[in-house]
KOLKOL-635581 format. One record per residue (C-alpha): x, y negated, z negated; residue in one letter. Coordinates in steps of 0.001 Angstrom, whole numbers, padded with zeros to 6 digits, always signed. Layout:
<vexvos>
XYZA/...
</vexvos>
This chain:
<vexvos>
+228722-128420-056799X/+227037-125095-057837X/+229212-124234-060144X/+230005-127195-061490X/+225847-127612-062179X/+225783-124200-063627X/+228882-124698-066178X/+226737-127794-067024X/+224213-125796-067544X/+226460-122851-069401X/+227984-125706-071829X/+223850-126531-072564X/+223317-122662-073248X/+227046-122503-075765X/+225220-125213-077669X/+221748-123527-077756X/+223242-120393-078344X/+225653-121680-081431X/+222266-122744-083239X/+220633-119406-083213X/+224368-117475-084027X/+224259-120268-086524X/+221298-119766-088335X/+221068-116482-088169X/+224307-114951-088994X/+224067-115966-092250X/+220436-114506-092885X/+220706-110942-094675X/+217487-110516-093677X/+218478-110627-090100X/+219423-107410-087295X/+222869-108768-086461X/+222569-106663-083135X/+219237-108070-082535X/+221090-111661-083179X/+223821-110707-080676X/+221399-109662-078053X/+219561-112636-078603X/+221944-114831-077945X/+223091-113122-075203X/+219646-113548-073877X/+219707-117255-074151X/+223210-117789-071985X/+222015-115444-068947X/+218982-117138-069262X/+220362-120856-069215X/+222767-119855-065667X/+219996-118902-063287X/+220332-115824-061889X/+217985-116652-058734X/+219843-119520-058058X/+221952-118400-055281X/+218652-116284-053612X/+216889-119795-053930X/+219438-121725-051866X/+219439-118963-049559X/+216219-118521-048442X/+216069-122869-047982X/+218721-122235-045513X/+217044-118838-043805X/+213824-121272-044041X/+215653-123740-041761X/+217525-121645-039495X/+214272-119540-038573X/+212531-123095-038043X/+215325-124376-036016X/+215340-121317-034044X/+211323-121111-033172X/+210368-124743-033354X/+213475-126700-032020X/+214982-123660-029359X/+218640-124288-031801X/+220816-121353-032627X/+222958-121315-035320X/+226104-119546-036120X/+227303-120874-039163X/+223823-121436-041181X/+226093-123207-043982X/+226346-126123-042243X/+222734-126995-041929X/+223152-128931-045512X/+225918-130298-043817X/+223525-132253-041198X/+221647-134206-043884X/+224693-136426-045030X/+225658-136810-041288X/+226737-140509-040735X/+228838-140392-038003X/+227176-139127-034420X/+229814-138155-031403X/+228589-137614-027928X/+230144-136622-024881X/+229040-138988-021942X/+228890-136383-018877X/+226560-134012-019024X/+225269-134906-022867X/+223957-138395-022247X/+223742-138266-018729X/+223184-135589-016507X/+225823-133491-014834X/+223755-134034-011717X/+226559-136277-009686X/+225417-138187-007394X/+227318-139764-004138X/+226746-143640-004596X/+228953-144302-001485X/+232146-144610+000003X/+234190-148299+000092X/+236037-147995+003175X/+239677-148976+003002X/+240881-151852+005451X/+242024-151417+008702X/+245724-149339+009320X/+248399-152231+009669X/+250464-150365+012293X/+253013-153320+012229X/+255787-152559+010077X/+257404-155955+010081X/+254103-157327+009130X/+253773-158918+005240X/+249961-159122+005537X/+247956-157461+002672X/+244706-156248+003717X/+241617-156643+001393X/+238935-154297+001274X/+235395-155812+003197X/+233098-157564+000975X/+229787-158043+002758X/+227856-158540-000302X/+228098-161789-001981X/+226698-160536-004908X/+230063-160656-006467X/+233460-161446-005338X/+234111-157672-005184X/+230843-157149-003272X/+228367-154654-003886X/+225924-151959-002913X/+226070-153095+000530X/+229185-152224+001368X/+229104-149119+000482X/+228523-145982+002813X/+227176-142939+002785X/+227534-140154+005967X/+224842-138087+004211X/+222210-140690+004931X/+223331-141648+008494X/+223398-137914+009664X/+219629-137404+007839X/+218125-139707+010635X/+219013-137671+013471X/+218086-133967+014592X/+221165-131765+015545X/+220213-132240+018755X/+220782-136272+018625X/+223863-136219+016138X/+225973-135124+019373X/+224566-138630+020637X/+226251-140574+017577X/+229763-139036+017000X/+230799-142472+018059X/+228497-143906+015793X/+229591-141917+012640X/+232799-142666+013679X/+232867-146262+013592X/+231297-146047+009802X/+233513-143325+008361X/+237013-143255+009969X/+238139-139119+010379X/+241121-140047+007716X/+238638-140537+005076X/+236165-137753+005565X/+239330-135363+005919X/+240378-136041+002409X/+236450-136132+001417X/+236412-132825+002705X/+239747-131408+002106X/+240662-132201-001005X/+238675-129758-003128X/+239142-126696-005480X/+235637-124910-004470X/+235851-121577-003372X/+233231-119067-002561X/+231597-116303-004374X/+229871-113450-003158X/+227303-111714-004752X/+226668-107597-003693X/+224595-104890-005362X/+224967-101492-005800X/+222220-100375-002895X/+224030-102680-000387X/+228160-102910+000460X/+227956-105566+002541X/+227570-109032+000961X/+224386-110146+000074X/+224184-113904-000983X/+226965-116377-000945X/+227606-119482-003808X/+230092-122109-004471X/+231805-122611-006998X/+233463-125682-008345X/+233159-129177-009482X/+229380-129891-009331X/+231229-133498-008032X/+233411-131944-005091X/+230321-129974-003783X/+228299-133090-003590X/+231092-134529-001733X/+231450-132212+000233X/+227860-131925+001355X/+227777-135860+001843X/+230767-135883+004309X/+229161-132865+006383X/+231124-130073+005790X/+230434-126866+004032X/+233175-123794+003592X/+233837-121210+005815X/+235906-119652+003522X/+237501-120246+000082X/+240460-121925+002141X/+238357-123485+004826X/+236058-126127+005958X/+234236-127413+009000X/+231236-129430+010336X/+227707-128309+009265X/+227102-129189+012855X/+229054-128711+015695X/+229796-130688+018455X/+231944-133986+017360X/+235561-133328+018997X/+236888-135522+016363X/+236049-133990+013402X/+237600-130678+012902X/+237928-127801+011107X/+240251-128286+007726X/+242284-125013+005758X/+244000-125306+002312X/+246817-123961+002347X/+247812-125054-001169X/+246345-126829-004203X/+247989-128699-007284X/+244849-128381-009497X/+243426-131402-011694X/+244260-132177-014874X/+243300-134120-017670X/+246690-135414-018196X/+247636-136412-014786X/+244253-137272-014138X/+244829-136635-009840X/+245050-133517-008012X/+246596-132749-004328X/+246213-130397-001673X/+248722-129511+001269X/+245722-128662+004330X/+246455-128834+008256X/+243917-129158+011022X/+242670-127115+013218X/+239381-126913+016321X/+235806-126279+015580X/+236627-123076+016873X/+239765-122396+015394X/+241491-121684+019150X/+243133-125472+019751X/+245669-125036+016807X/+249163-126349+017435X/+251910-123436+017193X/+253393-126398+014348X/+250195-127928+013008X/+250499-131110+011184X/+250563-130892+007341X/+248711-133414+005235X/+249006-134296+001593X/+244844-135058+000424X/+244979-136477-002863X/+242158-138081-005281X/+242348-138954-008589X/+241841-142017-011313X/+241641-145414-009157X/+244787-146827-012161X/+246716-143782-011510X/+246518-143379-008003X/+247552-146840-006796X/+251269-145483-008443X/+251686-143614-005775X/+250434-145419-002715X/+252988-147020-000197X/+252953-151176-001608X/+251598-152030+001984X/+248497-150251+001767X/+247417-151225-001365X/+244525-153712-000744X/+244812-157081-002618X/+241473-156696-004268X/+242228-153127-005033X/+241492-153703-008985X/+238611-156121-008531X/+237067-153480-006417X/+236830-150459-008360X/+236748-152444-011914X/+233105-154140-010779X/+232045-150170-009616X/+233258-148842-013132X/+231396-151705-014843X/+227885-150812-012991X/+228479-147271-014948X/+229219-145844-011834X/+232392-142960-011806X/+235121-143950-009597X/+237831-142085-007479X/+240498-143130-005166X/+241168-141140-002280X/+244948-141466-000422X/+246942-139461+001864X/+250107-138470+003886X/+251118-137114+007118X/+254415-134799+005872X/+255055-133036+009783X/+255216-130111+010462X/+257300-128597+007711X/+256724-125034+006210X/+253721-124579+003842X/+256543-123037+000978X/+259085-125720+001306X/+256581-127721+000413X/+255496-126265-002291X/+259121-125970-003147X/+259543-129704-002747X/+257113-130036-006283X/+254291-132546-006068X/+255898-135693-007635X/+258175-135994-003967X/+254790-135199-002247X/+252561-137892-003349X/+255041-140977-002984X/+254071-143948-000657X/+250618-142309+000087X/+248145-144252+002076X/+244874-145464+000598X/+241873-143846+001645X/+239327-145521+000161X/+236553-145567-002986X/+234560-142468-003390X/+231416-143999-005797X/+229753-141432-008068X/+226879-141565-011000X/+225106-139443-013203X/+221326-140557-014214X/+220668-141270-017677X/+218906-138237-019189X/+215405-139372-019787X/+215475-138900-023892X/+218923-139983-024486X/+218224-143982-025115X/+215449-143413-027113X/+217208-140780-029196X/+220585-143126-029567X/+218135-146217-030336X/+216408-143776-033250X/+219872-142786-034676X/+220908-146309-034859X/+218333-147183-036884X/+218044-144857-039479X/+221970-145846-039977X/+223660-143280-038549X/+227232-144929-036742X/+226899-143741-033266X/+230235-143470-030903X/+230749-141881-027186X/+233782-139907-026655X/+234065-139394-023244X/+237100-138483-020164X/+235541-141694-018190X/+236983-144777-017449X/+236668-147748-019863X/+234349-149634-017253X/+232002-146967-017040X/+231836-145832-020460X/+231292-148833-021717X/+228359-149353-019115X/+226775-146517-019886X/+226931-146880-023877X/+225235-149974-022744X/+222778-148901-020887X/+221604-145854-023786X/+221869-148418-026523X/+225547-147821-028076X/+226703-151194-027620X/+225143-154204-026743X/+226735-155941-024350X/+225496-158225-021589X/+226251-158110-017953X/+226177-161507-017897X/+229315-162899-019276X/+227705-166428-019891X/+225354-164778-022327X/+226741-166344-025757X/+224091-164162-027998X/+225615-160800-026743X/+228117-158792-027914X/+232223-159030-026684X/+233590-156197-025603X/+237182-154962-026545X/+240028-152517-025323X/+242721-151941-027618X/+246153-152010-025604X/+249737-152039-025915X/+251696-154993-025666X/+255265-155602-025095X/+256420-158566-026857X/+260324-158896-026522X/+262189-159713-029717X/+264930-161478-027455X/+264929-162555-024125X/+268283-160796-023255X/+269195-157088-022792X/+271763-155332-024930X/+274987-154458-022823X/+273807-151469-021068X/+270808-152923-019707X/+267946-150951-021486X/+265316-152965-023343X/+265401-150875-026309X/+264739-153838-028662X/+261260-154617-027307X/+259243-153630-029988X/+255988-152084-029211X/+252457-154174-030364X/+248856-153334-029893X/+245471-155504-029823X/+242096-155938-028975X/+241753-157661-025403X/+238593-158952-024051X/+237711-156262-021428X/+238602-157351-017419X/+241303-159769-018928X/+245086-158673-018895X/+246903-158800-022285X/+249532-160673-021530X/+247051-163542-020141X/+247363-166144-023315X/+244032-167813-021622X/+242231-165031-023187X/+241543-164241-027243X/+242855-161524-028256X/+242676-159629-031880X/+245918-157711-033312X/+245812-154548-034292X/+247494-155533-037595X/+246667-154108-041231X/+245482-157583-041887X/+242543-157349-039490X/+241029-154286-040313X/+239062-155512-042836X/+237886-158454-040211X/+237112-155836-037751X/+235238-153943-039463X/+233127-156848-040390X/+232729-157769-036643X/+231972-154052-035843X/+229422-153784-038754X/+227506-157111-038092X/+226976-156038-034240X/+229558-158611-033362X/+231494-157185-031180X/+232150-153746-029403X/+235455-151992-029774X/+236851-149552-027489X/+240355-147528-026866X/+242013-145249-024345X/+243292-142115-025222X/+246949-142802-024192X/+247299-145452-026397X/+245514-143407-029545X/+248582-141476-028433X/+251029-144604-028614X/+249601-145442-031618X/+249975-142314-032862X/+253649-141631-031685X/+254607-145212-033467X/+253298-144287-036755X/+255141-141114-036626X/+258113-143076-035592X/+257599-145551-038762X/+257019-142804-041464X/+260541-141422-040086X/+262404-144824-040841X/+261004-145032-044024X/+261360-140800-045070X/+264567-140139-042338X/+265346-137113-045061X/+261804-135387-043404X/+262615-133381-039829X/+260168-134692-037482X/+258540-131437-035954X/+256163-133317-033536X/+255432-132577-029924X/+252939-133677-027764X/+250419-131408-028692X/+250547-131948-032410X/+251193-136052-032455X/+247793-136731-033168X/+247055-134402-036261X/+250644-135711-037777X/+249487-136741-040948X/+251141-139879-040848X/+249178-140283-037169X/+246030-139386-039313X/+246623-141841-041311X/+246451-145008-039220X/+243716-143252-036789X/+241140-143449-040102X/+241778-146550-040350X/+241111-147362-036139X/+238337-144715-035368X/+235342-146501-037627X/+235978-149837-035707X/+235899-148491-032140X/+232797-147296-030487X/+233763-145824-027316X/+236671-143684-026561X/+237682-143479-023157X/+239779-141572-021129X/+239807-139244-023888X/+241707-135337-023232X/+240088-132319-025000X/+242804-132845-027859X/+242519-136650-028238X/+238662-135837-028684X/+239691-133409-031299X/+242004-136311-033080X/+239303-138807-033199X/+237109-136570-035043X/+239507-135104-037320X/+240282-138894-038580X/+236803-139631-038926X/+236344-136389-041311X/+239844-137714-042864X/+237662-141051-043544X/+235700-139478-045593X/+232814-139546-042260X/+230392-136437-041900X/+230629-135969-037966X/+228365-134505-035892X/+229380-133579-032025X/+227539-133030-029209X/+228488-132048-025911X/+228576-129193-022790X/+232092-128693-021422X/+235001-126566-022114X/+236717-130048-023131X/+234402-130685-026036X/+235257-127366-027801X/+237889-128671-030131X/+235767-131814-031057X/+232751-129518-031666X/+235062-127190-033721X/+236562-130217-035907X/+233197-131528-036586X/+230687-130618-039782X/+228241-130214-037197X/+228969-129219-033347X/+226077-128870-030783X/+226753-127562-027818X/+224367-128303-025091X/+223318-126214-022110X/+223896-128277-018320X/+221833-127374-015676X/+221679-130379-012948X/+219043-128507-010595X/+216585-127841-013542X/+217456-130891-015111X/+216388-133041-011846X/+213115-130813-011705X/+212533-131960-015667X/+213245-135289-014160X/+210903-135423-011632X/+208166-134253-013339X/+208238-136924-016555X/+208582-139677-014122X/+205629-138531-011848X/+203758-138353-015353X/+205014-141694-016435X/+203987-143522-013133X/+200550-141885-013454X/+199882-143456-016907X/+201123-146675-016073X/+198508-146799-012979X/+195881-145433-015103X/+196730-148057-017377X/+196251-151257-014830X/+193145-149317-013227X/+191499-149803-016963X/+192498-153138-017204X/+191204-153985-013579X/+187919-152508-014483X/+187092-154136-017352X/+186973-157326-015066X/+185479-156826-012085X/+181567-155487-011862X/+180332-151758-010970X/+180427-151100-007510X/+179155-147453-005865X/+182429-147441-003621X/+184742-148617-006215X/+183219-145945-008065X/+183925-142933-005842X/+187383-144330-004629X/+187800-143991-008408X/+186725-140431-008633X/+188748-139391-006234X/+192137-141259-006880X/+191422-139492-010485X/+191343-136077-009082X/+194656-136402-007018X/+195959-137992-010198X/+194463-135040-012254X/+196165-132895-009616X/+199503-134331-009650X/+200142-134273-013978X/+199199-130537-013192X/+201580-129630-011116X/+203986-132018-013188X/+202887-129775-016039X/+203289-126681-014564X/+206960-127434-013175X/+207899-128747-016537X/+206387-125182-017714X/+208244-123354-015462X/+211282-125285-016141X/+211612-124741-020050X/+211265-120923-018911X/+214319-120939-016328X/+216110-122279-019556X/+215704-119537-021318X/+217265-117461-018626X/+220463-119995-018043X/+223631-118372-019683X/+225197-120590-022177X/+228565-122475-021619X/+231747-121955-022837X/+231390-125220-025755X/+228638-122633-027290X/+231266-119872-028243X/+233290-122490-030734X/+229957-124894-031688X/+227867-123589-034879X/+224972-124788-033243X/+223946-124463-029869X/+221124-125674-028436X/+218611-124185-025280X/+217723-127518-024109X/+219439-129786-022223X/+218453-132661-023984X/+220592-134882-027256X/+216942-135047-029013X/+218297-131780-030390X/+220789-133511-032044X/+217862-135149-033904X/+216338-132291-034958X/+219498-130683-036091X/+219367-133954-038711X/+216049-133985-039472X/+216484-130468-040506X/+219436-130956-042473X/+217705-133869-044634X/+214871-131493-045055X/+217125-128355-046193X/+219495-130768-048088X/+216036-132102-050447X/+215095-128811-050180X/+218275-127626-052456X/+218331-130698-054583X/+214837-130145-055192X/+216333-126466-056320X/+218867-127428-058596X/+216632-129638-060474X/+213433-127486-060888X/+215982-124453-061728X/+217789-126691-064350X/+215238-127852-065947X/+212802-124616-066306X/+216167-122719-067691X/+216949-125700-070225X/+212875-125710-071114X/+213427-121957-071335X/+216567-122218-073678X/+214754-124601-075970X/+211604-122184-076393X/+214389-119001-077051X/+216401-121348-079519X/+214633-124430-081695X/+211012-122960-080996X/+212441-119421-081674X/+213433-120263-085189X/+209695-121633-085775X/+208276-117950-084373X/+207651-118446-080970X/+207326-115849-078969X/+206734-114637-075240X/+204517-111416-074202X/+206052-109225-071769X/+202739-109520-069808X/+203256-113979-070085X/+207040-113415-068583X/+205760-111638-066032X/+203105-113702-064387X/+205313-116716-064561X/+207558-115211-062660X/+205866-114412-059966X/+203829-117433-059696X/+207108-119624-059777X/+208813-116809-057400X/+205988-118110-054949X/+206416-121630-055364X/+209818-121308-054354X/+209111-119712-051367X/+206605-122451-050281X/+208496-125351-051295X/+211247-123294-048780X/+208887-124065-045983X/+208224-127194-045598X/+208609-129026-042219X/+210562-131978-041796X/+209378-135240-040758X/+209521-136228-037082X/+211112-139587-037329X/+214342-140357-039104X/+214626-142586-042327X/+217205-145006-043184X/+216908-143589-046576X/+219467-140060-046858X/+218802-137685-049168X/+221254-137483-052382X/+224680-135931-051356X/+225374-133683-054779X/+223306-132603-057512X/+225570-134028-059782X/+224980-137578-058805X/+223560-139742-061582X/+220087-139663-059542X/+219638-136002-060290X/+221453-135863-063361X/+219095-138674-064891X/+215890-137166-063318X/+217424-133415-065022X/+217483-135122-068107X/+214455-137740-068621X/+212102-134677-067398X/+213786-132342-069868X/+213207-135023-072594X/+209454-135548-071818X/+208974-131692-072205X/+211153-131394-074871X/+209131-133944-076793X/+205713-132490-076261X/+206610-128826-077262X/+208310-130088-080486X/+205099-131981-080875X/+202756-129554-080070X/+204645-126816-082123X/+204842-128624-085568X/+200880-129630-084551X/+200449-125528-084176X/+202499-125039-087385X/+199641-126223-089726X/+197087-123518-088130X/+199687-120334-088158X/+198889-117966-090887X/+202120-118143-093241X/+201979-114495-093806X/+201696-113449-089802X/+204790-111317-089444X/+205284-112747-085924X/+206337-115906-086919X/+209677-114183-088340X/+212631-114353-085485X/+213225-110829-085546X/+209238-109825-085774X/+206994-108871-083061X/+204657-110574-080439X/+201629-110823-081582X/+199135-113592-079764X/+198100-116852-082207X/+197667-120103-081950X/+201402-121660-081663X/+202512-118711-079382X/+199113-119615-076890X/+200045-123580-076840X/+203348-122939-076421X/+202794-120975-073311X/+200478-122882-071704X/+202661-125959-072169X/+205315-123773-070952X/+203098-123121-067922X/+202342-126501-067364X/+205520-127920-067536X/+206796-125310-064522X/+203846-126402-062567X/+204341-130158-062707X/+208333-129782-062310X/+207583-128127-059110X/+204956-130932-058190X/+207468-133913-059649X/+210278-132743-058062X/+209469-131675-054395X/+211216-134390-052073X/+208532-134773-049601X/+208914-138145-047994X/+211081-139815-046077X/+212779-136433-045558X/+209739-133621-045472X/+205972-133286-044814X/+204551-134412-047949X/+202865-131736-050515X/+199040-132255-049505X/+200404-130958-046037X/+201720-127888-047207X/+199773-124978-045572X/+201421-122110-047410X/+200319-124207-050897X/+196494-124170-049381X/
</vexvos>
């Protein structure tokens, strides 16, 4: 866009330029070098030199005020611009929207063992609560808050107890099946160790801690406190680590005494595994999966809570190494189901309001997230995403949508060999809890036909759409497969890694990713797809998020915030607003109570002194929210803030806000730039061409105090602040839009039309024999040469007061401080 504005404006100088060479060559009476340096003058003077300094100091403007005022660091200060034509906001669920603070909800127990082989009973998992045909909080369990009740002294009283509620085969995979590991700190006065941490999954250590254990060593756990026969010591002898893409990890651990010295010489070996609730029952043995396995976890998931299934094996006593050797797919068949663990995150306290804000100042707001679809979609819920209603009679809410693969045969026979080869592969938009297959249900296709009606549904708040991230990869993988058959002369170089940044995957995801509005299940590359077809759309993206899996999305996006996640500090922060916020709401009924009832001495000093506690307690709230923001400043940032251009001390999306707000202020700013430069230097090229040939002339001494005057209303229009609320309204994307273009060139005409005036008003006063009013003569101060500066002056001034943006993006003028 710059230079495209400033060969506008070099084409405008040609033309100016062409008059004078015009005119003049042809005069005898004229200096033809004079003539050449003239118009030489009038094209540097027409491309503004300052330009580039101009935009540069908007940006240093913002990136010093996003640095002091919003605690935002920037990397890539281009990109601020960038932020104001934002219309597409990402976020990460986990640790972005909600805290990375998990939290042990409970444990739903598995059913009894069914030690009869011949038996064709399926168990069902206990439903106590009748809440809901799955049941509910009450039937979950937590060992954390049973062993809280007693001292160490009585828990030796209630092994039985503790026994009955959590069977040993459960808390041995709660406990066992882990990747934590210890870390030991020294320094160089002291050899011995000085201070021990874990480290790990913030969600195995709360595990952990709720089942009663604690490590003894990396390898290693045992009670916190001694004394229960039953429960013994655990080692890890070997780990297959989590990933993404298998979404389940294993360990190989054995048992041993609280005291280590009641090991068998062949101690038993155990597979512990956890993983996805979908992708664990796979691998569990058909007679322990309960019958209301699904109904189970899928009414957890759609509280918002996270979800894990826990299974096991007994594998003998074989060596640790042939084990190992053995590979983990033979390990983890016909494992034995272990139970529910039940996890959340609370909502960080800013993040509905925030998500509510963006919404409405029509920004298209989507949650890319590793969760399952249940809880994702809960929680975009619950922060204002989507709007859909736990109660499914509600008619005036929102339907929620997963789009998923369906298998639609094109014959009911098989070819000769067996293979179904010819079922061709179909996708659609099915009701979420309902199985596609189910006819009962309505269900949308995923067709080119209905894009344009999904869209419309999406738009008009309609419905919610959402999609898994294996079948963005299915999706992907087919369109790839179709642009072969149609272009079989093009080698397909495509591997997993690469399938969804195929260009021909690229181009059916653009179409998908502005209908959907949560994407679940999503791996660090299928968050980096998603917003790579948005930006293919045509979408300015904006990212947020905390984790080493959000560092591709927050490198693909025009704008990537990284956040900083600290679940200790952020539960102090926590605390504190919500002691604050119960204090004003009691405040508030107290006022409300005493405006009806009469003064009464006793009422009166109960009052006084429920207002000093209360005076007391916002103190102390202050103070730890005080000391808080300080720790923050002292946390060392994550790994997302080495790849994001922006990364913010806080961990809090509202950030993300000002990172916007800020853009739309630096994006006016340079608009505001372009058109007060363009239309001084065309003002400037008229006085050095059509005024020129009438005698008007400049002082060195006039030149110079314009200069600096307009040199320091640059700098202040650099500074102003942005507004603290967000506008529908965005500020114009290019300078070459027919907004600025048409505001360039009606202000131009208004001055152009005065000076012509006022200069052929002048003419009739000018002595006809003042040798100034020659082209090539020298300054010398009359009439036309005074009115044409001061007109000159006044035009700069009011196309700096005209054209500064001020509101709905900036502080208006009159609020200025650096003007007054």
């Amino acid at each position: 866009d710059t230079f495209l504005f400033i060969l506008l404006l070099l084409v405008c100088a040609m033309w100016s330029a062409s008059l004078i060479w015009r005119d003049g060559w042809y005069d005898e009476t004229r200096n033809r070098f004079k003539l050449v340096l003239h118009v030489i003058i009038i094209i540097t003077s027409v491309v503004p030199p300052e330009l580039p300094m101009e935009l540069s100091l908007a940006v240093t403007s913002s990136l010093g005020d996003l640095m002091k005022r919003c605690h935002v660091f920037c990397t890539e200060p281009f990109r601020i611009p960038l932020a104001g034509k934002v219309n597409v906001c990402c976020f990460d669920k986990t640790g972005t929207l909600t805290s990375d603070e998990m939290r042990l909800v409970g444990i739903r127990l598995p059913p009894p063992l069914n030690t009869d082989v011949n038996s064709n009973a399926t168990a069902t998992i206990s439903c106590r609560d009748n809440s809901s045909p799955a049941g509910g909080m009450e039937d979950l369990v937590l060992p954390a808050v049973i062993t809280s009740n007693f001292s160490e002294e009585d828990l030796s009283d209630k092994d039985d107890m503790q026994q009955d509620v959590v069977p040993w085969h459960v808390l041995r995979v709660m406990a066992g099946c882990q990747a934590l590991a210890l870390h030991y700190s020294t320094t160089w006065r002291q050899k011995a160790p000085k201070t021990e941490s874990v480290l790990g999954d913030p969600m195995e250590r709360v595990v952990l801690d709720a089942s009663g254990y604690s490590l003894r060593s990396s390898q290693t756990v045992g009670p916190k406190v001694p004394g229960n026969k039953n429960h013994k010591n655990i080692t890890v002898h070997h780990r297959f680590a989590f990933s993404s893409k298998l979404k389940r990890m294993t360990v190989l651990a054995t048992e041993t005494g609280n005291n280590g010295d009641d090991a068998l010489p062949k101690p038993i070996v155990y597979a512990l595994t956890k993983g996805a609730p979908e992708t664990i029952k796979e691998f569990l043995h058909p007679k322990s999966v309960p019958s209301n396995y699904d109904a189970v976890f899928m009414h957890h998931m759609e509280c918002g809570q996270r979800v894990l299934a826990m299974a096991y094996r007994e594998l003998g006593s074989h060596s640790i190494p042939k084990l190992v050797d053995m590979g983990r797919s033979i390990i983890e068949q016909n494992l034995i189901f272990a139970g529910f663990l039940v996890l959340d995150c609370p909502l960080k306290p800013d993040s509905k309001p925030v998500i509510v804000e963006l919404r409405q100042s029509g920004h298209e707001v989507k949650m890319i997230t590793g969760d399952a679809v249940l809880t994702a979609m809960e929680v975009a819920r619950q922060v204002g995403i989507i709007d859909v209603a736990k109660n499914k009679s509600s008619k005036s809410s929102q339907i929620a949508y997963e789009l998923q693969p369906i298998r639609n045969p094109v014959s009911d026979e098989t070819t000769s060999n067996g293979s179904d080869d010819q079922a061709e592969s179909k996708f659609a938009f099915v009701p979420i809890g309902s199985n596609a297959t189910n006819s009962g249900h309505e269900i949308i296709a995923w067709v080119p036909s209905n894009v344009a009606v999904l869209l419309d549904m999406s738009s008009r708040s309609e419905a919610s759409f959402c999609v898994t991230g294996d079948t963005l990869t299915k999706i992907s993988a087919a369109a790839i497969a179709q642009s072969h058959k149609k272009n079989p002369h093009i080698k397909m170089d495509v591997d997993e890694k690469t399938v969804l940044l195929h260009p021909a995957a690229q181009a059916v995801l653009m179409d998908l990713v502005p209908i959907i509005s949560v994407f679940a299940r999503h791996a660090p590359r299928q968050k980096e797809a998603v917003i790579a077809a948005f930006n293919h759309a045509g979408k300015y993206t904006l990212m947020a998020g905390d984790g080493t899996n959000d560092v591709g999305a927050l490198k693909a996006a025009h704008v990537g915030i990284s956040i900083i996640s600290v679940p200790e500090l952020e539960a102090k922060q926590r605390e504190a607003t919500e002691t604050i916020s119960k204090i004003a709401v009691a405040q508030k009924k107290e006022r409300k109570a005493r405006k009806k009832q009469k003064d009464s001495t006793k009422k009166d000093k109960d009052a006084k002194s429920k207002k000093a506690a209360r005076s007391r307690a916002i103190q102390r709230s202050l103070q730890q929210l005080a000391e808080t923001e300080e720790e923050l400043n002292h946390v060392s940032l994550g790994d997302a803030s080495v790849a994001s251009p922006f990364t913010s001390r806080t961990v809090s999306i509202k950030c993300c806000k000002d990172v916007l707000q800020q853009g739309r202020a630096t994006a006016a700013t340079m608009i505001q730039i372009y058109k007060i430069l363009g239309i001084n230097c065309l003002v400037n090229a008229l006085v050095l061409t059509k005024l020129h040939l009438h005698g008007v002339k400049q002082g060195d001494r006039q030149l110079t105090a314009v200069g600096v005057v307009v040199a320091a209303l640059f700098l202040f229009v650099t500074k102003g602040r942005p507004l603290s609320t967000l506008s529908l309204e965005r500020p114009p994307s290019s300078v070459l839009c027919i907004q600025a273009l048409l505001s360039i060139a009606v202000q131009f005409g208004i001055h152009f039309f005065i000076l012509m005036a006022t200069t052929h008003m002048c003419m009739a006063y000018v002595d006809p024999y003042d040798p100034s009013i020659i082209p090539d003569g020298a300054f010398n101060p009359n009439i036309l040469n005074t009115c044409t500066f001061l007109l000159t002056v006044t035009a700069t001034l009011t196309t700096f007061v005209v054209n500064y943006a001020g509101r709905p993006f900036m502080e208006d003028l009159v609020y200025n401080k650096l003007l007054w």
